[in-house]
Structures are given as structure tokens and as C-alpha cells.
C-alpha positions, 0 to 999 in steps of 0.5 A: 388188170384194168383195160388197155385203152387207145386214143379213139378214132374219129370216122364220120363214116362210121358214125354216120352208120351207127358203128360208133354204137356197136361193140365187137366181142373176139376171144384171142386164143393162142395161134389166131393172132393172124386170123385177126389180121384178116380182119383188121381193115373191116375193124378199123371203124369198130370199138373192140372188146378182145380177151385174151388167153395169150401174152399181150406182147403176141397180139399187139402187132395185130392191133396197131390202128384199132379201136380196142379194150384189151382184157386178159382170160384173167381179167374176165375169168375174176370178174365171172367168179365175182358174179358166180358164172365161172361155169360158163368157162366149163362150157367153152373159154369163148362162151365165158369171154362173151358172157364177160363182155356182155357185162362190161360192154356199154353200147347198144349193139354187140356182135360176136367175132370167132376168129377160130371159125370164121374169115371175111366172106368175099363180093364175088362181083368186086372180089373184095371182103365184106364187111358184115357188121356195117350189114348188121347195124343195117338190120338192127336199124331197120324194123323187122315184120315177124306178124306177116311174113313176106317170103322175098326179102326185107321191105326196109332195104333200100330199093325195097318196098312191100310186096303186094297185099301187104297190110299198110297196118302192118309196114311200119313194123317192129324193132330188130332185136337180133341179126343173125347172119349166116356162113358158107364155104368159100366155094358157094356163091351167097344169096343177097337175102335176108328176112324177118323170122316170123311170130312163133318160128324158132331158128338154130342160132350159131354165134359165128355171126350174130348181132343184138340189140343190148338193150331190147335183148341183151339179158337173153344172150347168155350162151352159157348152157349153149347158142341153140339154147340161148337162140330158142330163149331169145327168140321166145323172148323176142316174139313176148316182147314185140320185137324181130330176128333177122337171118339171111345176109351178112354172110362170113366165109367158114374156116370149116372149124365150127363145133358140132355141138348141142346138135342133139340134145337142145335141138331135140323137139321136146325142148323146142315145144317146151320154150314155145309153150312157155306163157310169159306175163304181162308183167315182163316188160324186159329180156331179163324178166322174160329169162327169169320166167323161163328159168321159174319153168323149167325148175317148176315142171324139172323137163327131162332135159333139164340136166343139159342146162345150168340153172343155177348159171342162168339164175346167177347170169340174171343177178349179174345182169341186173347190176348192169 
């Protein structure tokens, strides 16, 4: 079915904070209509990409007043098989519901929304709930300093400056590529924090809470073979490519329903040392001539890891990609 597709809304506020540039990915499963209301006041300024694996009628109480594109699993499950990445469905439905937006998607940010996992995390001075994704757009707005790692904060925040002895050739810093926030029990009081990763560092991504930039490093965001794998490419990817990952705030609360997987095979040493070894040309200008690198690699020197990784669904997500 063709997307359902509301009147926009207008915010000059939203505007003002690039929201008008941001997509916000949700998998609607059966039962978490109502984790969706939990939301709706925080997604109000925001277009949404929603699938859906339940009848229309269900959620549409929910969405009253939002901003969407209504898909069914149907819709991107067709649109996956044309592009040979139906497997992505074998890893999870929500991992084929982003790899499907990825694709449809035609703004310059997009950040994930699991609704399974995660509610709006709350300012404990004020008691009301945060809005993380005006805290992401903040970050991929703001450059990133992964060539001299400053250990206190983000010098771009406002209020902030340089520590002292940081190199002025250095301030001006690089484009942000990815945020990636974190997420507490409800109980924990958060840390107002967020820094740049540095050069060379790797980082165990959760796609509970993350943004990108689609156009820097949208075609590495592929999570198909899982987030810690897609993490450890999109950083190696990032580092090649001059560019930055944030982690620290936003935060989201955890429902305490994230999924303990990949926790030993793709976070296996091995693996990481394999990604940071891996030398990529000149030549790749873009995240997807990056990826394509990588994938060359990994079916050149066949890692004994190899097997916890689709190949052949990375190569058909680059063919896909490229036709974006």
C-alpha cells in the first residue's frame, strides 16, 4: 500500500531546530500502541516513518495530530525482497523496519525509536520528560573533536568553551556523523554529559537511542548482521571519513526489555581488531564505498567470525543503497 500521508504541520520552532530535517523510525508491534502515547507530545514537531505489524485501525487513535508516513510489515517486507534483503527480517522485524526506512527516507537525519524498549527519560529538576531527539539534532549540528579528546564535555554546547591547552587548530572541529545516546533505570539520576568518541576508539552501539546524519553515514547504518557490528563499521567508517560520533546525553528511560544479544560473538576482541586493522583507500570518498571496502575484506582473509555475518546481505544492502 502507498504511505498514509497527513497534512504537515507547521512549527517554527521545530524549524528553528532543524526538526524539519529529521525522520524518526518506530516499528509498531502488536500491544505497544500505548508505549506510543507515551511519546506523542515529544513527537509532535517530528515527521515520522512508522511500520506496522498490526491492523491500521489499532493505532490510529494514537496518531492523531502526528506528523507520519504509515507503512505496513507488508509494505516494507515487498520493498526488501525487491532489494534482496529480506534476510534482515530473519534478524529481527525491527531491524528490516529500519533497513526499509533507511531506504525510503529522504531527509538528512534519522534516529531510531524502539518503543519496546524505551520511554521518555524524565529532567529530574522539573519532572517533565525530555525530548531526546531536539538533543540529537543538537549534536549532529555541532561539530565533533575525535583528533584531541577532551574528557569534561562538548566544548560546542552552549555556555562551553575549550579546555585549557587545547590546540586552536584543532577548535574548529569536524562534522558529526552519528549521536549516540544512552539509557538508564528510572531510578538513576542521569549525568548532564556528552563527548566526542576519539580517533581509533570503538563503542558498543545500542539502536535504542541513536541518531545520524544520512547523508555522511547513512549507508553504514545497516543493522542487519546486528548494532554492535553496524557500530564497530560506522565508526571505522567515521574515523576514515574525517568525521564524529557522540555518546553521553540524550538519555531514554529503559522499559528493561533490551535484548541481550551479540553480546559475545561480535563483541569478541577478535572482531574489533579485525575492523580497526582494516586500511581503506583513498578512494572511498563516501560510508558506502567505505562498507564496500570492508565487505571485500572480510571475503578476502574469510575471519573465523565470518559466519555471524551476512555477506551476502551486506553486499545486496550496498546495491540498495546506491539506487538511494
Amino acid at each position: 500500500m502507498d504511505a498514509i500521508q497527513p497534512p504537515p504541520l507547521a512549527s517554527s520552532a521545530a524549524a528553528d531546530s532543524g526538526a524539519k530535517d529529521l525522520d524518526i523510525v518506530i516499528l509498531v508491534s502488536k500491544g505497544l500502541g500505548s508505549s506510543l502515547a507515551s511519546w506523542r507530545s515529544i513527537l509532535k514537531p517530528y515527521h515520522l516513518l512508522i511500520v506496522i505489524d498490526e491492523e491500521e485501525e489499532e493505532i490510529q487513535q494514537h496518531l492523531h495530530g502526528l506528523d507520519f508516513a504509515l507503512y505496513s510489515t507488508a509494505d516494507a517486507n515487498c520493498e526488501l525482497e525487491r532489494c534482496n534483503l529480506l534476510g534482515a527480517k530473519d534478524r529481527s522485524a525491527l531491524a528490516a523496519a529500519r533497513a526499509f526506512a533507511l531506504l525510503a527516507s529522504t531527509r538528512r537525519y534519522l534516529a531510531f525509536l524502539d518503543l519496546s524498549s524505551a520511554a521518555p527519560a524524565t529532567d529530574p529538576a522539573t519532572g517533565d520528560a525530555i525530548d531526546p531527539f531536539q538533543q540529537h539534532l543538537a549534536n549532529l549540528r555541532s561539530p565533533s573533536t575525535p583528533f584531541f579528546f577532551n574528557t569534561l564535555y562538548d566544548p560546542f554546547r552552549p555556555g562551553a568553551d575549550f579546555v585549557r591547552g587545547y590546540p586552536f587548530s584543532l577548535r574548529t572541529g569536524v562534522p558529526t556523523a552519528i549521536s549516540h545516546g544512552l539509557w538508564l533505570d528510572p531510578a538513576k539520576k542521569p549525568a548532564d554529559l556528552v563527548l566526542t568518541v576519539p580517533r581509533d576508539v570503538f563503542f558498543a552501539m545500542r539502536s535504542i537511542n541513536v541518531a545520524f546524519d544520512r547523508e555522511l553515514v547513512g549507508g553504514a547504518m545497516f543493522l542487519g548482521s546486528g548494532d554492535l557490528w553496524a557500530g564497530l563499521c560506522a565508526k571505522r567508517i567515521c574515523d576514515h571519513l574525517r568525521v564524529g560520533v557522540k555518546s553521553g546525553i540524550p538519555y531514554v528511560a529503559s522499559r528493561g526489555q533490551e535484548k541481550e544479544e551479540e553480546t559475545t560473538e561480535l563483541a569478541d576482541p577478535e572482531i574489533i581488531d579485525f575492523v580497526r586493522g582494516i586500511e581503506l583507500p583513498d578512494a572511498a570518498v563516501s560510508a558506502v564505498d567505505c562498507y564496500e571496502e570492508i565487505v571485500k575484506k572480510i571475503k578476502a582473509e574469510k575471519p573465523k567470525f565470518a559466519g555471524e555475518i551476512s555477506v551476502a546481505g551486506l553486499e545486496a544492502w550496498i546495491a540498495a543503497w546506491k539506487k538511494t
